[in-house]
C-alpha positions as CSV (number, residue, x, y, z in Angstrom):
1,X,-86.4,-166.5,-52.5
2,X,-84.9,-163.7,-50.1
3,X,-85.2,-161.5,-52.7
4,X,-88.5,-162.0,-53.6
5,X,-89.6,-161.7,-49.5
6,X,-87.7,-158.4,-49.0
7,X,-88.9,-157.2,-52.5
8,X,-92.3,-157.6,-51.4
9,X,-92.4,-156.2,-48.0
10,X,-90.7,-153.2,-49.6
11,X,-93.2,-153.1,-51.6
12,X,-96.5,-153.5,-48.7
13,X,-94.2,-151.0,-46.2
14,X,-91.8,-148.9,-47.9
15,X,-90.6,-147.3,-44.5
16,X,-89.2,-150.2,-43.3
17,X,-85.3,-150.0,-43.5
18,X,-82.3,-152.4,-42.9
19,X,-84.5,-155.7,-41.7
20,X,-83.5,-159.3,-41.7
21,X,-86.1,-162.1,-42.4
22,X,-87.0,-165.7,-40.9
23,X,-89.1,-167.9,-42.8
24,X,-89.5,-171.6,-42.6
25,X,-90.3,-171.5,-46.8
26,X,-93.4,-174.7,-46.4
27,X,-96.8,-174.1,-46.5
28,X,-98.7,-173.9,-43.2
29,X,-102.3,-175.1,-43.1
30,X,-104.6,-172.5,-42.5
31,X,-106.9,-174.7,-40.6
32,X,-104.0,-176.4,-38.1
33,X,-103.1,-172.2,-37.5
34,X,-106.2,-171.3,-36.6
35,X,-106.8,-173.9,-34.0
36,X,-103.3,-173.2,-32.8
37,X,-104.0,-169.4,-32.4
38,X,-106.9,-170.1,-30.2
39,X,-105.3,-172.6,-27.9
40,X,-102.9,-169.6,-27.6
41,X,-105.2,-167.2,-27.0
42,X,-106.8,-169.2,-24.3
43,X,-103.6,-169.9,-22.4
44,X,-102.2,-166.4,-22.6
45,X,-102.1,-164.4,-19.2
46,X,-100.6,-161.2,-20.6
47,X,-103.6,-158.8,-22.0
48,X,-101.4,-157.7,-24.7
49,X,-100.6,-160.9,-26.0
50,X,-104.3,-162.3,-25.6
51,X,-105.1,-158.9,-27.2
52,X,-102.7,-159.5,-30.2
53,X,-103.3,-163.5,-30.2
54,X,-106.9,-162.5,-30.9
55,X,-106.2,-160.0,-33.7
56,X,-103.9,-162.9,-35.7
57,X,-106.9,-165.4,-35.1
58,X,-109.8,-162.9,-36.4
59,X,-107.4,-162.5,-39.6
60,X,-106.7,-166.2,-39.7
61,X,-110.0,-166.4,-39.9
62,X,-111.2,-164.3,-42.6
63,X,-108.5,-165.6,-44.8
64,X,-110.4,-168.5,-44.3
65,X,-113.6,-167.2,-45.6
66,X,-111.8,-165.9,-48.4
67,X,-110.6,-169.7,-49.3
68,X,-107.3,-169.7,-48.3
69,X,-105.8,-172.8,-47.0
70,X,-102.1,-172.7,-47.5
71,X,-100.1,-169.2,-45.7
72,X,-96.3,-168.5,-45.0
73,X,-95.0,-166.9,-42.1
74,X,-92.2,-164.7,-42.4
75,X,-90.8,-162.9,-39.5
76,X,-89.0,-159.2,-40.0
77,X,-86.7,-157.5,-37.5
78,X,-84.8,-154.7,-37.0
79,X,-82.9,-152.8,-34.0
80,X,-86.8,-151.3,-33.2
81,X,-89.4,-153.8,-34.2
82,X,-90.2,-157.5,-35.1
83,X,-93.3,-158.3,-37.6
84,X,-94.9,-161.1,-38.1
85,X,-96.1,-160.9,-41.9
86,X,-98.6,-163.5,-43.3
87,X,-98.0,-164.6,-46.7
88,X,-99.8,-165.9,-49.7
89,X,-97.7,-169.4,-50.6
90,X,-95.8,-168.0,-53.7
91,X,-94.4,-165.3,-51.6
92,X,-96.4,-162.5,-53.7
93,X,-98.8,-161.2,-51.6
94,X,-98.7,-160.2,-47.9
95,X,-102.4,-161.1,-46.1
96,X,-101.6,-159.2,-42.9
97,X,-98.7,-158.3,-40.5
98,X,-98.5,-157.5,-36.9
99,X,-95.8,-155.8,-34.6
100,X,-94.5,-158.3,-32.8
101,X,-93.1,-158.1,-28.9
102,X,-89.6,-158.2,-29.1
103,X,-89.2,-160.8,-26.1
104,X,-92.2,-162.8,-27.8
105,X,-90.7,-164.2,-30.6
């Protein structure tokens, strides 16, 4: 299953060099997300979070028009960034990603 992750985000971002992964490998209910990402976006303080909170929601969201109800997170980091990367349940598609604040995560 590792392979198949770092293969496809190689594949969406082939800059991205010497990473590790995190990924809980169970479906997440698109639905239960997107009510979780608004409670979070309402109880965030910090502008950039509220700012990034809001970007993951709208995207949630238009998965959602698309018919999606099953995602996978996966999270990516190396010495300079963390990503949050949105995946399609079978690991073979990424949705959408976001850079991540290193002290958020």
């Amino acid at each position: 299953m590792n392979d198949l992750i770092y293969n496809t985000v190689k594949e969406y971002d082939p800059k991205l060099k010497d990473f590790e992964i995190s990924h809980s490998n169970y479906p997440l209910i698109l639905d239960d997300l997107i009510t979780l990402y608004k409670g979070r976006n309402k109880m965030a303080k910090d502008e950039k979070i509220k700012e990034l909170t809001s970007k993951v929601l709208i995207n949630l969201l238009l998965l959602k028009e698309k018919a999606v109800e099953y995602v996978k997170f996966v999270v990516v980091r190396n010495d300079s960034i963390s990503r949050l990367f949105v995946f399609d349940v079978d690991y073979s598609e990424i949705f959408f990603d976001f850079t991540l604040p290193k002290n958020e995560i």
